[in-house]
C-alpha positions in Angstrom: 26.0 1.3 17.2 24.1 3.7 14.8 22.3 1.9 11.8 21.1 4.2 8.8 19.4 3.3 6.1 21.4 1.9 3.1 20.1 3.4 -0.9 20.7 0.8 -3.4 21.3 2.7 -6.8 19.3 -0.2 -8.6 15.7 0.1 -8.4 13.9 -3.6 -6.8 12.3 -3.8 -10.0 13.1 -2.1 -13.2 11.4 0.9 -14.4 10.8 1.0 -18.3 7.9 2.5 -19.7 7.2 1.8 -23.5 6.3 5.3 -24.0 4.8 8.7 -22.2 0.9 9.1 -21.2 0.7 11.9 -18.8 -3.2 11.0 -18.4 -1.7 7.5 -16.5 0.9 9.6 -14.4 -1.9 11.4 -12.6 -3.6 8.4 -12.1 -0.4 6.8 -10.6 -0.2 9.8 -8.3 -2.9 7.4 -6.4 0.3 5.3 -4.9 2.8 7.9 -4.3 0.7 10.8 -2.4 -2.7 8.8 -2.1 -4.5 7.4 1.1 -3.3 3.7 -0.1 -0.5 4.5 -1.4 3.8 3.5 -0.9 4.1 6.7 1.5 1.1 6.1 3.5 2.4 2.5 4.0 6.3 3.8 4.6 4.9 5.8 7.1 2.5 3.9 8.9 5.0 1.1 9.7 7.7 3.1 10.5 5.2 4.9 13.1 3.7 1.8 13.9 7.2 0.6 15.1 8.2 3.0 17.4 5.2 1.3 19.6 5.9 -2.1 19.0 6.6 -3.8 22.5 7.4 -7.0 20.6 10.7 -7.6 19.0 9.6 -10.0 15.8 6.4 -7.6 15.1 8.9 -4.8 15.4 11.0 -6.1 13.1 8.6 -6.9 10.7 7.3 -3.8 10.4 10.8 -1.9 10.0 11.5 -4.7 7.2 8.3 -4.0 5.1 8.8 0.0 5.8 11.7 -0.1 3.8 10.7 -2.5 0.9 7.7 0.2 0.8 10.2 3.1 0.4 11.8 1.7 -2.8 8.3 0.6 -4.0 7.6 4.5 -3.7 11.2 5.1 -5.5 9.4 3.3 -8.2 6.2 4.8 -8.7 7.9 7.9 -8.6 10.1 7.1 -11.4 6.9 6.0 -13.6 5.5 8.9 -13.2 9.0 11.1 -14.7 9.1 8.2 -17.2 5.2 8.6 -18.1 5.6 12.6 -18.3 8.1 11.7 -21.0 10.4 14.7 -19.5 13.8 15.1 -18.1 14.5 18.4 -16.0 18.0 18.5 -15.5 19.5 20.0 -12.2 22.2 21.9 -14.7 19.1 23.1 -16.9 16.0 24.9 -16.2 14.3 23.8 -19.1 12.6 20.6 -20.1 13.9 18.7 -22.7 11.9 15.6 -24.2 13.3 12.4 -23.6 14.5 10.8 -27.3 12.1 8.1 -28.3 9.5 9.2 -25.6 8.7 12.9 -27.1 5.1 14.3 -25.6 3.3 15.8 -28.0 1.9 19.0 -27.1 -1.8 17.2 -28.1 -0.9 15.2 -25.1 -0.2 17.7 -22.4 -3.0 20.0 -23.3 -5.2 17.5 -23.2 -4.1 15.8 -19.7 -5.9 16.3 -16.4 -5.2 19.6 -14.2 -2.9 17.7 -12.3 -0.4 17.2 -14.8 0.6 20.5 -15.0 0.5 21.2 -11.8 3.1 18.5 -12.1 4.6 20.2 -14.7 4.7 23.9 -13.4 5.7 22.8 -9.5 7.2 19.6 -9.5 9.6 19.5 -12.3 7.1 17.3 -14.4 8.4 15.0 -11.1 5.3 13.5 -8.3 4.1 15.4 -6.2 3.2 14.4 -2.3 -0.8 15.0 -3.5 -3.0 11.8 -5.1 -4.7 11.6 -8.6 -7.1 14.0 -7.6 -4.2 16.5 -6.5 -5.5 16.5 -3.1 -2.4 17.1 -0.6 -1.0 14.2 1.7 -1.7 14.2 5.5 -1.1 12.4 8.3 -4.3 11.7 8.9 -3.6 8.8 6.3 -1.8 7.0 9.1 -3.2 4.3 11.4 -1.2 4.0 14.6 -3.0 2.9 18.3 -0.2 1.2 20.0 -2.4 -1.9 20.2 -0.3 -4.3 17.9 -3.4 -6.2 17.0 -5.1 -3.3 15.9 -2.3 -2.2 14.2 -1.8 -5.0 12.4 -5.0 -5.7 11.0 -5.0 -2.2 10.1 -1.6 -3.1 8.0 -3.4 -6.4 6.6 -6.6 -3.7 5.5 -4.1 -1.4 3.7 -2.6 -3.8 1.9 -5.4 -5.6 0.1 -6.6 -1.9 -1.0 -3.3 -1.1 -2.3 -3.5 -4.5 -4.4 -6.2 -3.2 -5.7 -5.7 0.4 -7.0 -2.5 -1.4 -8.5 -5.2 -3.9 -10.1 -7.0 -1.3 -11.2 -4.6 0.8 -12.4 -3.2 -2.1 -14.6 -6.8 -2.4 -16.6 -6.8 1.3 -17.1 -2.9 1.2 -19.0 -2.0 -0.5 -22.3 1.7 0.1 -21.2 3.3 -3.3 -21.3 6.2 -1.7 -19.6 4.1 0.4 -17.1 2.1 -3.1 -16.5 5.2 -4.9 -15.4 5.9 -2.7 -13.0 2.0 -2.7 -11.7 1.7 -6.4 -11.8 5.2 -6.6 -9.0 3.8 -4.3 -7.0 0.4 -5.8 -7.0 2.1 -8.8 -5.6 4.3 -7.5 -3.5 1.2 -5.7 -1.9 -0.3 -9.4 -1.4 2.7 -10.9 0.1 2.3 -8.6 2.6 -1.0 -8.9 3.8 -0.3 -12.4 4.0 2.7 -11.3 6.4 0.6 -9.3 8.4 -2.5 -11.9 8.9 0.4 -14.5 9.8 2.0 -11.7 12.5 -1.7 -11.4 13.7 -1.8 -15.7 14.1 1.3 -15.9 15.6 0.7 -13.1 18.5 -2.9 -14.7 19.0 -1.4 -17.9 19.7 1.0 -16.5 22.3 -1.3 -15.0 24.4 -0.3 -11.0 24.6 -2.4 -9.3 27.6 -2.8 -5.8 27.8 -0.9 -3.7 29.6 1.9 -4.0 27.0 0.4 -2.3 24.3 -1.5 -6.0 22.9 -5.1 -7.3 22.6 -6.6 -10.2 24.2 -7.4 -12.1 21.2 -6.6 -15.8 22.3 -9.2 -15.5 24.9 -11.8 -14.4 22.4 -15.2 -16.8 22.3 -14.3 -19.8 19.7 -17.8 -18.3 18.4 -16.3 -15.4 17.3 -12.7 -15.8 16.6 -13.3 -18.7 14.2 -15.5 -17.7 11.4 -13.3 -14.3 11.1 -9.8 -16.1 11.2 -11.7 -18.3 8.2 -12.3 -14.7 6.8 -8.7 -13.7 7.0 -7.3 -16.8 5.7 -9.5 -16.6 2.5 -8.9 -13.4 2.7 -4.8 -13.4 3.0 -4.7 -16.2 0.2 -7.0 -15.1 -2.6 -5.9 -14.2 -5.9 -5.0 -10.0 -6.1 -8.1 -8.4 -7.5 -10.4 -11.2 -6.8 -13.6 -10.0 -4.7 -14.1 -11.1 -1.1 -17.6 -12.3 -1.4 -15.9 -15.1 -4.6 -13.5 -16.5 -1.4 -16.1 -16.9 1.2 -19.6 -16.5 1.2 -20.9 -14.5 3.9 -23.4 -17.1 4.4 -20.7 -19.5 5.3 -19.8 -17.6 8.2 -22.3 -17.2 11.5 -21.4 -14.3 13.9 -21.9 -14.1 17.6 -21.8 -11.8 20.0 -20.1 -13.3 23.6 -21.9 -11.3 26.5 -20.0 -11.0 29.8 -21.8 -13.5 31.6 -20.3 -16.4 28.5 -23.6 -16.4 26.9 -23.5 -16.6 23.4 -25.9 -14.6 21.4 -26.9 -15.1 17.7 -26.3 -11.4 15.7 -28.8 -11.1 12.9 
């Protein structure tokens, strides 16, 4: 049986800008065409899949791929709502949107990017970040070793919290905000996903030779004080720093030598 993707018409979370600032469209190019952004992330996991020896890992993955693609459905349509234009497939011109005019103070005044936005995307996002530099794959993080992979997925998602975090404090849209604040949850639900996919393969044992790490053989010296890490790290509040959740003075490294000894890293 063939299983294809199914497009909801209504978007996870609405979309409703309280008014056009093409400055904070570029600046949300970061999440659509960025390295920590919804495509990266669609990508990745899909990618990441494909390798996936392990059925619940596998299906985890697929899962958050396609909550990623309708987070980038989102940011996309924050970006046409923050250009304040509608391009018509009927029309070739632009028309402003009633009660979201741009002025033309505002577009002449906006960053390079936006009309590049405006000239070859149809005022819509295009696949480039805030800086307009152009997406590649390079962007995704894919070994085949599910542990690896995973806490690659665990890495991306805390720095995708952020830029959302950050891109909250740099907008006084209330609307724009709402959207932001979801996604900067979202984001942290699923690095908590991720650290508790890492936990639960650990605790089964996965040997190599099947595409997994050896991590519940790892020295107690050395698994411990980073599982401590990933737990602060997985519950913190989004935006908070790492160093407010754990103190790196709280946590004492060794390295495990191959005769068992354990020596102190300083």
């Amino acid at each position: 049986m063939v299983k294809l993707f199914k497009h909801e018409e209504t978007l996870l979370f609405p979309v409703e800008v309280s008014g056009s600032d093409p400055r904070v469209a570029a600046m949300l190019q970061e999440q659509f065409g960025g390295a920590n952004g919804e495509l990266k992330a669609l990508l990745q996991y899909l990618v990441q899949s494909f390798g996936t020896a392990d059925p619940l890992t596998r299906q985890l993955l697929l899962n958050i791929a396609v909550e990623e693609a309708s987070h980038l459905e989102m940011v996309g349509t924050a970006i046409v709502q923050l250009m304040a234009i509608d391009a018509t497939p009927h029309n070739a011109s632009l028309n402003l949107k009633p009660n979201m005019q741009a002025t033309g103070e505002a577009l002449r005044d906006a960053p390079s990017l936006v009309h590049k936005m405006v000239n070859l995307g149809g005022v819509g996002p295009l696949v480039v970040d805030s800086s307009g530099a152009p997406f590649t794959g390079d962007f995704i993080n894919s070994t085949g070793d599910v542990v690896s992979d995973l806490m690659s997925d665990v890495a991306a998602e805390l720095r995708a919290g952020r830029v959302y975090h950050q891109l909250r404090k740099n907008s006084q849209d209330p609307g724009l905000n709402r959207v932001l604040e979801f996604l900067e949850e979202r984001e942290a639900t699923h690095s908590t996903m991720f650290a508790e996919a890492v936990e639960r393969v650990k605790d089964e044992g996965i040997i190599r030779g099947k595409g997994y790490t050896t991590v519940s053989r790892r020295p107690p010296a050395l698994s411990e004080p980073f599982d401590l890490m990933l737990a602060h790290m997985s519950r913190k509040l989004p935006g908070t720093p790492l160093d407010d959740a754990i103190p790196p003075s709280q946590v004492e490294l060794q390295l495990a030598t191959q005769e068992g000894q354990l020596l102190p890293l300083s």
